[in-house]
N, C-alpha and C positions, 0 to 999 in steps of 0.2 A: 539537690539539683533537680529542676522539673524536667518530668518525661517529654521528649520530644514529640511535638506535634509535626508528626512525618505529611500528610497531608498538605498543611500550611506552609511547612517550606519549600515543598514540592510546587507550591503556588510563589512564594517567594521567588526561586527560581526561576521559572517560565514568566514572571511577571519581569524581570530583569533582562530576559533574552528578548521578549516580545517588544522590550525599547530599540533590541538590536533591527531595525528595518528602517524603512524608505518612508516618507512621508506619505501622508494618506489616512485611512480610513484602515483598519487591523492591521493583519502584517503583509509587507510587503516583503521576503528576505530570497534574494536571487544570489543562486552561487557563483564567486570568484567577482565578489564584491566587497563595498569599503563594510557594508551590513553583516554579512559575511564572515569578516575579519573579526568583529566586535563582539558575533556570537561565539565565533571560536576563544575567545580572551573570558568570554565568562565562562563557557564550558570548561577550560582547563583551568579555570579557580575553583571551581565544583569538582573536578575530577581530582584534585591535589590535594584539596582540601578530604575528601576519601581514602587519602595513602594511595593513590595511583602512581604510575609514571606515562608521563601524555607526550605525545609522537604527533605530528600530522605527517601523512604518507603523500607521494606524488599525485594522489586522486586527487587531492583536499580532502581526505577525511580522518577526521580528530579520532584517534584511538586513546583511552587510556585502560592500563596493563596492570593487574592486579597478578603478580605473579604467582605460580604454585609450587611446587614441585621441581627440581632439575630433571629437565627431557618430558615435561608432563605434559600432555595434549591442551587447547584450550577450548571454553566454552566462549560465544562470541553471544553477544548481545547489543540492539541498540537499533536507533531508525534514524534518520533521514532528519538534518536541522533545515533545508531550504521550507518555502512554503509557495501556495498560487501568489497570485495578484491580490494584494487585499482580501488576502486570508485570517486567520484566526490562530490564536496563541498557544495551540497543544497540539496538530498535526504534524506527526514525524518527531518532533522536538521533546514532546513530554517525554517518548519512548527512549530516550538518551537521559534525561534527568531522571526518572523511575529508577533504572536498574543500578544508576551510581549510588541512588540515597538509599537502595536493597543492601547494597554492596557497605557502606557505610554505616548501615546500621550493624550488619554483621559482624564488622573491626572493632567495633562500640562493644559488642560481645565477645570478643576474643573467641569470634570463630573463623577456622582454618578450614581450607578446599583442598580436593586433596589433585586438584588440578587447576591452571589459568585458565583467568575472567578479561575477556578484553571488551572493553563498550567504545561503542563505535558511532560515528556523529558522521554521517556519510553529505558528501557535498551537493548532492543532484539527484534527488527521487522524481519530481513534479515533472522536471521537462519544460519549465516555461522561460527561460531565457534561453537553451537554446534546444534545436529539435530533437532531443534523445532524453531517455530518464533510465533510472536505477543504475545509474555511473559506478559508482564506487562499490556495488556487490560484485557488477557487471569485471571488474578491473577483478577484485580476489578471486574469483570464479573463473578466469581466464574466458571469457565470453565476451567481452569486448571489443568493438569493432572500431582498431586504431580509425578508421577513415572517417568516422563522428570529427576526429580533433577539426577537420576541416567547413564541420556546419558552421554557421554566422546566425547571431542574433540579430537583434532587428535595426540593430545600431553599424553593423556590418562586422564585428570582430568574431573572430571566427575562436570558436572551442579553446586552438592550442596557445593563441595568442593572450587568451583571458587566462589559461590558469602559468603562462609564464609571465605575464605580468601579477599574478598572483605570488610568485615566488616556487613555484613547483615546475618540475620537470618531466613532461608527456611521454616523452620517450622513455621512460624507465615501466613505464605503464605494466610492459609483457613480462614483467621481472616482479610484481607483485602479486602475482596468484600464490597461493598458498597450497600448502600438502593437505590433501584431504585427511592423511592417516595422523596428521596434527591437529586437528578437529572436532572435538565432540559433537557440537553440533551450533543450531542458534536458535537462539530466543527472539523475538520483538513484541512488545507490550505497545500499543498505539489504541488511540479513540476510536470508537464502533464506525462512528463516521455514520450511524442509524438509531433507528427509536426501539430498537428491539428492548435490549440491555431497560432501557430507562422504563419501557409499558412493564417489564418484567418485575421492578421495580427489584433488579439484579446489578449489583457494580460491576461484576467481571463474567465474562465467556471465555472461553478456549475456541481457537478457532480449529474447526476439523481440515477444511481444506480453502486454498484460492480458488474461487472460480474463473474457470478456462472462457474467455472472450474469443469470439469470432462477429465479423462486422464485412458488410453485405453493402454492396453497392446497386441502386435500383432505379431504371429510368422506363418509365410509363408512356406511352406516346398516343394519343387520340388525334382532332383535329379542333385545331383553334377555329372561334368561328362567333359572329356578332350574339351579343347572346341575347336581343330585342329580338329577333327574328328566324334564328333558327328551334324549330320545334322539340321541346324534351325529348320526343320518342324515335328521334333522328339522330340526336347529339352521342359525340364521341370523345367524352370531359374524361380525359387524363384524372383531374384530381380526385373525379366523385371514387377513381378504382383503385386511385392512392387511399382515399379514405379508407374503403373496404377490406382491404390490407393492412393499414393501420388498426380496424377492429379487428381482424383474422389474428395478428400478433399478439394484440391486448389477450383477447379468446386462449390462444394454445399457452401463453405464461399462467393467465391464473387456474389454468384448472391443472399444470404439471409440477410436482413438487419441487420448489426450490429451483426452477427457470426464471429468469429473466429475460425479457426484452423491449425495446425500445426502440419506438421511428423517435430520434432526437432533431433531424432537420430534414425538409424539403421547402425545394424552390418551382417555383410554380413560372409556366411560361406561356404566355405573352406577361401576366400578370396584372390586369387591369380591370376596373371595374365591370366592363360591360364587353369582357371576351369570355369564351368558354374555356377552358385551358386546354392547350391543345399539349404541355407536356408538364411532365414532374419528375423531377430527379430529388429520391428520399434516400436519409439512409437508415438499413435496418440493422442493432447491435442484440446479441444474445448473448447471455452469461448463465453457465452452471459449475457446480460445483465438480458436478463429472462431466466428462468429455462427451461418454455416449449418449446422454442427456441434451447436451447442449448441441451436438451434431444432427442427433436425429430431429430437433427442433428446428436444425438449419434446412435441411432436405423437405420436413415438411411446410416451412413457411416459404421455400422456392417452390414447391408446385401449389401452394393456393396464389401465389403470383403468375403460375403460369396459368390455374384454371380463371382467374379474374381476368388477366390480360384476353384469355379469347372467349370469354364469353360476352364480356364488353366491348371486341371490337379491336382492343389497342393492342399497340406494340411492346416489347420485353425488352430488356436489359438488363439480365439480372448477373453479379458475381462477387464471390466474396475475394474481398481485398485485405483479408488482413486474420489471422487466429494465433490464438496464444492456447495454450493446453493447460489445464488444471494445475493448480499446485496442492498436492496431498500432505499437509503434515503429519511427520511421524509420530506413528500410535503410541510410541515408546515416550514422546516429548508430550502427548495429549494427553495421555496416563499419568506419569507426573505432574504433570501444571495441574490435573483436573485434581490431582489428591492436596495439592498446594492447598487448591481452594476449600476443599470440602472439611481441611486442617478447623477451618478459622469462620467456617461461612453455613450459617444451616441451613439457606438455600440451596446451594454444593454447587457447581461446576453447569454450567449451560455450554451444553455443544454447538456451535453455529457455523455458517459457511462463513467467509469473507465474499462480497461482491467486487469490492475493491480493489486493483494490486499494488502491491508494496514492496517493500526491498525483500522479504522474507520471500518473494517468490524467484527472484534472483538467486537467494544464496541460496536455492534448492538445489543447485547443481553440482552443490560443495559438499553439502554436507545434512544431515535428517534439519529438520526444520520445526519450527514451533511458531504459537500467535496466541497471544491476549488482548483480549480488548477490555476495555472500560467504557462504562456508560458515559453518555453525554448527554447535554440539555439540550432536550426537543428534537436528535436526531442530526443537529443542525455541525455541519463541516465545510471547512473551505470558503467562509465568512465570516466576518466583522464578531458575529456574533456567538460565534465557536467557543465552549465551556465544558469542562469538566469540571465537578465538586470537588474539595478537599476529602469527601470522605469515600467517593470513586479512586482517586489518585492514591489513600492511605491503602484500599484494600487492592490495589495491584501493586504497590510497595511491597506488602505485607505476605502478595502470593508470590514474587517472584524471590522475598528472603525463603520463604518457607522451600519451595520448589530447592534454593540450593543449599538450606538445612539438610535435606534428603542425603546432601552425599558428604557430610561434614565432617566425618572421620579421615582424618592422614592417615590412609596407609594401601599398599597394594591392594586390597579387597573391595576397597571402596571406588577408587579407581575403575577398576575391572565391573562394578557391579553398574558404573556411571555410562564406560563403553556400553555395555550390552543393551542399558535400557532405552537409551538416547538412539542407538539403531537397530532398537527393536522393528521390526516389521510386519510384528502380528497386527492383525484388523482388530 
């Protein structure tokens, strides 16, 4: 019998689910839909076809249960099947197919855990049908805020109406958080969603931590004013101090390690060709790996807003509306995944942040956390044109068999040596 080409059918897979969407241009697949439906029908023939037993829970989200042990804790693994608007065929999705075909390959060997594997196919990571995301970690974590069932997409049906026209029941929601002390911990294996991985000319990273977003709301005010006729050295251009800001930001990200930030939109007002702008409302987003990083970054690009604003003249409006905190993966889950790789790979293990967030920073609330990424072509995510190679997808197959090799022995000891590492909290 020929060896299985784990890669290829890892692409087989995802090439069957990426039929599951909406017409268009990649994929379109919005949760508690008919698309929806279609990718949960192939996911539980993939999961079945592993010796699983598959559930959908009142989230929507497809679990299948590879069991262990009687009263044994479980290890949880898996991401997110929805995707954007004419997105692309391995966001959130692959990381669901990867850890079945680990798991599968495993059964193929007659290897035993010596505790449960549940993979989980969660309904609503994105956020784009209706205004909330990370549903379905947000609901096992008990962090859910029933009063989302009441947002409306753009069609007017609001949250609770789509997932009981789905066939599931919203009200059982507070009744599915789970025990932390039944927990080991979780995995997620997802695409770089960046060009790191691929310049590195590396298939797999360990992610060290999520980085903590905070996002800044900014309105600049001068005086609009004809621009034939009022003199440069008089003029009080809103947008030239928005520019100057926009370079103070560029300035403070690239010289601070591993910061990020971004003016992603401003609107400009009167906005005409032959006015001077008399205002600008931008908004300014920062992302780090650590908090005190990404904080002290906020403090400092609010007073070069405040020194621009009066030394040109104009007015401030400056606040932030919105911050998330770091998510740290545990050292204990970074240590193992890194030895996975280093098993099989003579590159070893590349340590990297996440800029992105994902479900993995949800279920941080639960339980120690973990992340692997896989290279992608040209960086490119969240597009038509979104790819993973066959032989990226084989070598995060291949680390996430390895990573639960590690604890393959049935019996108390192994067990107990899975608890300890998985919430380990040494740095």
């Amino acid at each position: 019998m020929p060896e299985t080409d784990w890669g290829a059918l890892a692409r087989h897979w995802l090439d069957r689910l990426a039929a599951c969407s909406e017409l268009g241009p990649g994929v379109t697949r919005l949760p508690f839909t008919p698309e929806h439906r279609a990718a949960l029908a192939v996911l539980t023939e993939l999961m079945e076809q592993a010796g699983l037993a598959v559930r959908l829970d009142d989230a929507g989200t497809l679990i299948g249960r590879l069991a262990g042990p009687v009263g044994a804790p479980a290890l949880l693994m898996g991401s997110h099947q929805d995707s954007v608007r004419e997105g692309g065929a391995y966001d959130g999705i692959m990381g669901v197919v990867l850890p079945v075909l680990a798991l599968t390959k495993l059964r193929q060997e007659s290897v035993t855990l010596p505790f449960t594997v549940e993979i989980m196919a969660f309904a609503d990571e994105e956020g784009v049908r209706f205004p909330t995301a990370l549903m379905g970690p947000r609901v096992l974590t008990g962090t859910f805020d029933m009063a989302a069932l009441n947002m409306r997409d753009r069609d007017g049906i609001t949250l609770r109406r789509a997932m009981e026209d789905f066939g599931l029941n919203p009200d059982t929601l507070p009744g599915l958080k789970l025990d932390p002390a039944q927990v080991l911990g979780w995995v997620e294996i997802h695409l770089e969603q960046g060009p790191v991985l691929e310049a590195a000319t590396q298939d797999i990273g360990i992610v060290t931590s999520i980085c903590g977003i905070e996002r800044h709301m900014v309105t600049l005010t001068g005086q609009a004013a004809h621009a034939g006729t009022m003199p440069m050295q008089l003029r009080c251009d809103a947008l030239a101090g928005a520019a100057e800001l926009t370079l103070a930001v560029e300035t403070l990200a690239r010289k601070t390690k591993s910061l990020l930030a971004t003016v992603g939109a401003l609107q400009v007002r009167p906005g005409v060709v032959n006015a001077i702008p008399g205002e600008v409302a931008m908004t300014l987003e920062i992302r780090a790996p650590d908090d005190t990083t990404r904080e002290e970054a906020g403090a400092a690009l609010t007073q070069a807003a405040r020194d621009i604003a009066r030394r040109r003249g104009l007015g401030l409006d400056i606040s932030r509306s919105y911050a998330q905190p770091a998510t740290p993966c545990s050292p204990g889950l970074i240590e193992r995944l890194s030895q996975a790789v280093e098993t099989g790979n003579r590159k070893g293990a590349r340590l990297m942040a996440s800029g992105a967030t994902h479900d993995t920073s949800a279920m941080a609330s639960l339980c120690p956390v973990g992340m692997v990424f896989t290279a992608c072509r040209d960086g490119v995510s969240h597009h038509p044109d979104e790819h993973v190679v066959d032989g990226a997808m084989l070598s995060g197959i291949l680390t996430l068999e390895r990573f639960l090799r590690q604890f393959q022995q049935a019996d108390p000891a192994a067990l107990e040596s899975a608890n300890q590492s998985l919430h380990s909290r040494k740095p």
